[in-house]
C-alpha positions, 0 to 999 in steps of 0.5 A: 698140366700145371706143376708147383715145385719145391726144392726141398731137404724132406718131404713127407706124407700119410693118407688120411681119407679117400675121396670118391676118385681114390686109387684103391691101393695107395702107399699109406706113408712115405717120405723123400729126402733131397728131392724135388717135390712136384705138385701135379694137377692133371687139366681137362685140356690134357686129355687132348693129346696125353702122350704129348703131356707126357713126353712135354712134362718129363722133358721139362722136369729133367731141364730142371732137375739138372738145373738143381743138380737133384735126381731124386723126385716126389710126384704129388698129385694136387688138384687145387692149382687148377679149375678144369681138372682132367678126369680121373682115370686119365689122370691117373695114367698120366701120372703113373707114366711120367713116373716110368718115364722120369725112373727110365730117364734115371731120376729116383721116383715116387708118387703120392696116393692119387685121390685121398687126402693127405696130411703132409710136411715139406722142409724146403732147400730155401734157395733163389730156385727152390720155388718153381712153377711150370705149365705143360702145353699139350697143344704146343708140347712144352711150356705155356706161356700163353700162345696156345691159348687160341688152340685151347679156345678152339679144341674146348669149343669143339668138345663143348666146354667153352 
């Protein structure tokens, strides 16, 4: 899972156009305000073992958070920071339970329309952490800095993707 964070004072969104994956009942608008907006995409090599995707990505979302001091995060799904995305329906699933997980770990959440695309403004904190970027493993259960990359090699061949 590849996750582009922003420590911001505002973020805001409204569906404009579903896409053919679109979730069928979307929150139409939405804002947060002082919050951690979390683009999220989803990759194919996340369907290897979800629950550990799962378990890794809310671990290391919390790590930061307490870091910010923050408690309040917009999950946002976004496709483009990745080229082998997960399929949807799992996709989807893995969304919707780090958004269970985080609320159960006593973060407020909310999660932005999956598959629609969407017009949206953020007004970020500007500080030396407000940027972030995190990889999720679901080979090794938490960040990636490269090491399970002969795993992933191993797990594409195996599925036929190499």
């Amino acid at each position: 899972m590849k996750i582009l964070g922003i420590h911001a004072d505002r973020v805001w969104y409204k569906v404009t156009k579903k896409t053919k994956i679109a979730e069928p009942e979307p929150i139409p608008e939405d804002e947060m305000l002082d919050c951690v907006l979390l683009f999220c995409c989803v990759e194919k090599s996340d369907e290897v073992n979800p629950e550990v995707t799962v378990s890794a990505t809310v671990e290391s979302i919390c790590v930061r958070l307490g870091r910010l001091k923050a408690k309040r995060v917009m999950l946002f799904p976004y496709a483009h920071l990745a080229s082998d995305l997960g399929c949807p329906g799992i996709s989807q699933w893995i969304l919707k339970t780090i958004q269970a997980r985080l609320s159960e770990e006593g973060v407020e959440t909310k999660r932005a329309a999956f598959g629609w695309y969407k017009e949206f403004e953020i007004k970020s904190k500007g500080h030396p952490m407000a940027d972030f970027s995190m990889s999720v493993c679901p080979f090794i259960g938490g960040a990636c800095e490269g090491e399970c990359c002969p795993k992933k090699q191993e797990h594409l061949e195996i599925i036929g993707q190499s």
